[in-house]
N, C-alpha and C positions, 0 to 999 in steps of 0.2 A: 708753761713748766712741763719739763719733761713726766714720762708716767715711771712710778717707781722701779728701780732697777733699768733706765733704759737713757742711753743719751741722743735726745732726738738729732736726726740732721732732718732739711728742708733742703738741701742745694747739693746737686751730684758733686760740684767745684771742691766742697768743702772737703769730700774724701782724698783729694787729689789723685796723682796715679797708681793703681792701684795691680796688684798682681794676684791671679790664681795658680795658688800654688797646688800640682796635681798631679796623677801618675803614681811616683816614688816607684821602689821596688820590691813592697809586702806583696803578701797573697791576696791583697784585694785592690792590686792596682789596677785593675779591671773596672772595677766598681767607682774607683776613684775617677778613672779618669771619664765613664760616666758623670759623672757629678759634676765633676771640672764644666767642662762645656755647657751644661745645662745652665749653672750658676754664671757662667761668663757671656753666656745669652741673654741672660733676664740684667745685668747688670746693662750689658749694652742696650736692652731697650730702656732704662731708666739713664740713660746717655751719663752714664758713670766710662771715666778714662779706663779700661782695662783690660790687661791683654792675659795668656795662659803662659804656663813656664812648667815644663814636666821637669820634676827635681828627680833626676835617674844617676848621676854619678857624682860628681866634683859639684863643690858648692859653685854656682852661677856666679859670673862675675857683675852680672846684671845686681844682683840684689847686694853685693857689698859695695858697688860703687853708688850709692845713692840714687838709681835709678828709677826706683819706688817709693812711693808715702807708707802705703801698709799693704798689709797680704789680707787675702780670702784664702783662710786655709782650708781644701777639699781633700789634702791626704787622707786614707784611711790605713789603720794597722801601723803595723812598727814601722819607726822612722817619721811618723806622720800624726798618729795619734796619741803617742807614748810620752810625752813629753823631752824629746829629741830635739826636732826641730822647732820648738819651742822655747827651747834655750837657744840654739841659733840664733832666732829672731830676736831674742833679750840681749845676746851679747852684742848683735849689731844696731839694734835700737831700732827696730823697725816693728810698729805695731801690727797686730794679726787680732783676728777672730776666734772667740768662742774662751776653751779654760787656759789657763797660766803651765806653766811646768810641772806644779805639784797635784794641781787636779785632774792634767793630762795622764800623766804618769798613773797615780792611786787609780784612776776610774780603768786602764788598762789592765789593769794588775786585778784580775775576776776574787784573787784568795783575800788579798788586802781587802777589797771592797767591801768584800761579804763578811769580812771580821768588823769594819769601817759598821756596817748594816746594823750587827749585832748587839754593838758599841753603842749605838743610838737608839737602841730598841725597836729596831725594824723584823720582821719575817724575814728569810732565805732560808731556802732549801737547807735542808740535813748534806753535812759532804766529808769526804775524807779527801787527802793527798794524797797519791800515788805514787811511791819512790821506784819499786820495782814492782816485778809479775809475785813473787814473796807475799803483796799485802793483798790479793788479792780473795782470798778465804774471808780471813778478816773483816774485808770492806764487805763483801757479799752477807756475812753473819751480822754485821753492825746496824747496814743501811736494807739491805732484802732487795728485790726486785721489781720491775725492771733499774734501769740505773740509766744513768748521761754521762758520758764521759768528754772530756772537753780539756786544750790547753788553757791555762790562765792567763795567758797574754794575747791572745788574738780575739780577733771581730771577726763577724758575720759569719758565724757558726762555725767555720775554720776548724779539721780536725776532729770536729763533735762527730761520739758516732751513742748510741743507745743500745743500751746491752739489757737483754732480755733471759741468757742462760750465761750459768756461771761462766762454763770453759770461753766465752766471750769477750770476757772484759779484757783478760791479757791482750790479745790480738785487738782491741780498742784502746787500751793504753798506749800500745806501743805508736800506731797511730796517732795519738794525741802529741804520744813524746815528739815527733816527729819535727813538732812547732815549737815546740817549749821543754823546757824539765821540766815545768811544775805543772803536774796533771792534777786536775778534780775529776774528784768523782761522784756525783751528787745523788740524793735519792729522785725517784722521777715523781712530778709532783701532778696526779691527774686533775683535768681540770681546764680551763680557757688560759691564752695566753695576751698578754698586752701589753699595750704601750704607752706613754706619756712623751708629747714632745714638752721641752718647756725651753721657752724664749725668753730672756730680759728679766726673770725672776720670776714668770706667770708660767703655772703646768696650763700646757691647750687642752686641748679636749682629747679623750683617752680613744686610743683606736683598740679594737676588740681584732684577732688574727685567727683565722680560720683555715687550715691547709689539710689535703689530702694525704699526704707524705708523713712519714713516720714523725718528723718535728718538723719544726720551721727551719728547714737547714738553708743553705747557700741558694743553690738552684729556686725553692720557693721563695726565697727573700726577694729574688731580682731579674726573674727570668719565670717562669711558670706564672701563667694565665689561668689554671687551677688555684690559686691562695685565692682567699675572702679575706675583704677586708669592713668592717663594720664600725663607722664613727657617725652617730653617736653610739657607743658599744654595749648602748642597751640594758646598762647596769643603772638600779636604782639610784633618784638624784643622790640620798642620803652617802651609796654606796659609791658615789662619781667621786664625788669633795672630799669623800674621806680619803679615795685612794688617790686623788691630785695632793693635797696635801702632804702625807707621806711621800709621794713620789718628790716632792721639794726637798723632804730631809734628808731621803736617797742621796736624791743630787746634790745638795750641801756637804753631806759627809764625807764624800772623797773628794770634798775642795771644788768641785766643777764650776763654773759661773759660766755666764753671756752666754749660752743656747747648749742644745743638745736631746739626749733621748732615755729614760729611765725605762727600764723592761721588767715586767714583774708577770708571775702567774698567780691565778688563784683557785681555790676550789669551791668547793659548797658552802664552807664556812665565812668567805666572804673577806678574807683574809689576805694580802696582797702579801706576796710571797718575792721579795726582789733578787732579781738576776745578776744586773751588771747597770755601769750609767755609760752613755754611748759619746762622746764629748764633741766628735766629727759625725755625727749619719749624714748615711748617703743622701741626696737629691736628687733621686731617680724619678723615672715615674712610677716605680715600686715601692717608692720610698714614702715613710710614715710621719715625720716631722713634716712635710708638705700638706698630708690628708688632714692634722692637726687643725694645721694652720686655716688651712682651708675651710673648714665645720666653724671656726673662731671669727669666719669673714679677715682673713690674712692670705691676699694671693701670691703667686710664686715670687712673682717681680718683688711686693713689699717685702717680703718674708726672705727675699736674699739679702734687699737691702738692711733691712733689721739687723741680719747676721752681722753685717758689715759696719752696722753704728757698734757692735761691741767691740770692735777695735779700739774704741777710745776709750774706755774703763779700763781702769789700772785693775791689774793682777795679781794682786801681792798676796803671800799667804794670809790664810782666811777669810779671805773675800768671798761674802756668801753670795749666790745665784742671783 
């Protein structure tokens, strides 16, 4: 019998042929296509049928002529992680990896989430919207200083800049806008930052994020040999389970299922503070859903393949993690 939340396979055959879909055209096609290859490595050492397919303009005719069984979806960002190509793949009936439409979508959408968070009694940060340079007094008297400023629909820190004196945030917003209309502006919450991968319904084990750089932006995500990273993260067992468990409701809330990444901060008080849920992370060697896995005894090879047994779980709304 399969373990809860997870439909075993035993035999590469059974996935038949299989596609990584990778690149696209977000601001983290970079990253993506990183990932791409790493995954479509570790699949061909577990002698899985698989080839890469950069999705950069015109839908492939490869994938609407039944060329494929299902996708490895490695997109990040719009187009990729937003629940886009996600309906693509529903209307052509072609199974894919990780959350559905409506979980891709919510868990992209930073405002939604954090309302999603609220909803269910979870911690996130204190935030306002930012429509123009106008709210900017306002935000500054509400929330104090310093601040994060950030678009609400992109990944890996995309656009975040951290405003420390007032006449700052305009010139951070506008920034923000850049990616998105809808800016947040959050209070800055001192304190550790972390993460939870969680696969098949189970949070792994929480990795603790340590960087020299003013946050964790881009560059320390996935390039700087400066970032620490700490799993196990050092936090009390009482205070581990507590925050794995949460990090499930996180992830439940905006619909997410079959793998992914919850990100939360916390402070003194011991209190997990949630971010955003990540529905694609990367699988770098920078990448934190691997260190998880890995502290869990899950190596990359299994840990791709895992991703790729949630292709066959159906996606329907509500379908919890």
């Amino acid at each position: 019998m399969s373990p809860p939340g997870r439909r075993l396979i035993t035999d590469p055959r059974k996935f038949g042929r299989v596609v990584v879909l990778m690149g696209g055209t977000s601001a983290e096609r970079e990253i993506s296509l990183m990932t791409g290859e790493a995954v479509l490595a570790a699949l061909h050492r577990r002698d899985v049928d698989a080839e890469a397919l950069d999705l950069t303009g015109d839908i492939p005719a490869s994938l609407v002529d039944g060329s494929f069984d299902r996708v490895w979806l490695a997109l990040h960002g719009r187009g990729g992680e937003d629940g886009c190509v996600q309906g693509l793949l529903e209307v052509l009936r072609l199974p894919y990896t990780g959350s559905g439409v409506l979980g891709s979508a919510v868990s992209m959408d930073k405002l939604r989430s954090k309302r999603l968070f609220s909803a269910w009694g979870l911690q996130t940060p204190d935030f306002r919207v930012m429509s123009s340079a106008g709210d900017a007094a306002a935000i500054v008297d509400a929330l104090g200083l310093p601040l994060i400023v950030k678009p609400a629909g992109e990944g890996s820190s995309v656009g975040m800049t951290k405003v420390e004196e007032p006449d700052a945030l305009t010139p951070a917003w506008e920034e923000a806008a850049r990616y998105d209309v809808c800016v947040l502006v959050e209070e800055w919450v001192a304190g550790g930052e972390y993460s939870v991968p969680v696969l098949q319904g189970e949070a792994l084990p929480i990795i603790r994020i340590e960087t020299p750089r003013t946050f964790y932006d881009y560059e320390a995500k996935y390039f700087s040999d400066d970032t620490r990273y700490f799993c196990p993260a050092g936090l009390e067992e009482v205070t581990e389970h507590e925050c794995r468990r949460a990090a499930l409701e996180a992830f439940a809330a905006t619909g997410a299922s079959g793998w992914g990444r919850v990100d939360f901060l916390m402070g003194d008080d011991s209190v997990p503070r949630f971010l955003e849920v990540n529905t694609v992370p990367g699988m770098t060697s920078h990448s934190l859903v691997p260190m998880g896995a890995k502290q869990a005894g899950i190596d990359f090879e299994e840990l791709v393949w895992r991703v790729l047994e949630t292709s066959f779980v159906h996606k329907g709304v509500g379908h919890a993690p």
